[in-house]
Biopython code that builds the backbone (N, CA, C, O; Angstrom):
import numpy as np
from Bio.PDB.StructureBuilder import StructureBuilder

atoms = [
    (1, "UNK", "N", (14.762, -91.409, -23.016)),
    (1, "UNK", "CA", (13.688, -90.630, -22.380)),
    (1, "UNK", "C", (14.058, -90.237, -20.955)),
    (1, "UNK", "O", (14.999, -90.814, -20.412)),
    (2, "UNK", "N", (13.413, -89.343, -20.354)),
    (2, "UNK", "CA", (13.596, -88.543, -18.915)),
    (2, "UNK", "C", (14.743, -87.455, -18.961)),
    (2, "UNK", "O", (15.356, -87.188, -17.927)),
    (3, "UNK", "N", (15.093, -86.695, -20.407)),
    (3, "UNK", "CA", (15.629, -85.641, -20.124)),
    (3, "UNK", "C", (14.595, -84.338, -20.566)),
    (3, "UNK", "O", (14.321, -84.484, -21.757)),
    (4, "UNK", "N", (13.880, -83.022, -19.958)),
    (4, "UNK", "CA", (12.940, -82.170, -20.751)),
    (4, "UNK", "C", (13.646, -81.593, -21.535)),
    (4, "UNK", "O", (13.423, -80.411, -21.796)),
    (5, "UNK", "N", (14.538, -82.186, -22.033)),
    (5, "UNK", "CA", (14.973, -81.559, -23.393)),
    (5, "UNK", "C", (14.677, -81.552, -25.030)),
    (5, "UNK", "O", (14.718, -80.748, -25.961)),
    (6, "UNK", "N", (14.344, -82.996, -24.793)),
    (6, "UNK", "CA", (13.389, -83.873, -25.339)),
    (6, "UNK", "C", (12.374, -83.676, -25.758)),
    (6, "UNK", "O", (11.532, -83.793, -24.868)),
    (7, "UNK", "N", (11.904, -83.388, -26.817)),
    (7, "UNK", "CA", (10.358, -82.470, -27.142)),
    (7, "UNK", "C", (9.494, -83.714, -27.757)),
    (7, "UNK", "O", (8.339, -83.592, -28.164)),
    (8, "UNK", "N", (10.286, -84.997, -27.758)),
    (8, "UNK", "CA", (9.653, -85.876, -28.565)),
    (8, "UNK", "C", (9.374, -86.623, -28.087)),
    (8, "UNK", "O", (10.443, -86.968, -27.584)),
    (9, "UNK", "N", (8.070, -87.876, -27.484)),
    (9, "UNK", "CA", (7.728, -88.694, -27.399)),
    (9, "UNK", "C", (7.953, -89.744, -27.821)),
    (9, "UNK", "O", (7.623, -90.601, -27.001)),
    (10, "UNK", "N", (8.537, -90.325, -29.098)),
    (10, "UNK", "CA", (8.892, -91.200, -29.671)),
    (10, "UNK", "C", (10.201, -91.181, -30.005)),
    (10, "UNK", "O", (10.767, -92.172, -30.466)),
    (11, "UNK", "N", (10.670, -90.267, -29.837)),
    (11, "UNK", "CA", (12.424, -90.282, -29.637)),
    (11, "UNK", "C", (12.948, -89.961, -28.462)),
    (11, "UNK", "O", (12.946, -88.821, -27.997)),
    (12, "UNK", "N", (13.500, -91.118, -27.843)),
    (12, "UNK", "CA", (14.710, -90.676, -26.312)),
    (12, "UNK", "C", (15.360, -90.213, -26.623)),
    (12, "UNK", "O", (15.552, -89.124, -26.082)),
    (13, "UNK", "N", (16.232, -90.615, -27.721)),
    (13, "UNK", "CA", (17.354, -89.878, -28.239)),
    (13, "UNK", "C", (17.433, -88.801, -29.058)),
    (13, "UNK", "O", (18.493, -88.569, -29.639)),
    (14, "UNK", "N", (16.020, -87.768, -29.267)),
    (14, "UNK", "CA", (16.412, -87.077, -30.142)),
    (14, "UNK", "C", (16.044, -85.954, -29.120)),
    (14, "UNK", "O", (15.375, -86.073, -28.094)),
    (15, "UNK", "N", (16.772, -84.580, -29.756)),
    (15, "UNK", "CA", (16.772, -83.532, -29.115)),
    (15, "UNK", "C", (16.238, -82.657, -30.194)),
    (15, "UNK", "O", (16.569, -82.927, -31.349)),
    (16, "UNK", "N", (15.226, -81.346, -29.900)),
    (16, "UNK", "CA", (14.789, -80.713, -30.676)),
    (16, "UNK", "C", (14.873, -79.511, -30.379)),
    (16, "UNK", "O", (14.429, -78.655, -31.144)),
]
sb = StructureBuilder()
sb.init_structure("model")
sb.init_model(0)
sb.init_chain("A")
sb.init_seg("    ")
for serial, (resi, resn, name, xyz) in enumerate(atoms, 1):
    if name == "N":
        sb.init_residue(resn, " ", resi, " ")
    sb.init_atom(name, np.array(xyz, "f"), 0.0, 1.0, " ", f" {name:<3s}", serial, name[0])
structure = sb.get_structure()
């Protein structure tokens, strides 16, 4: 978590 790349709340690691 803490990149706005990140569209997901429940995934740090996922990118969407």
């Amino acid at each position: 978590n803490g990149k706005p790349g990140c569209a997901t709340l429940e995934g740090p690691s996922r990118q969407t």
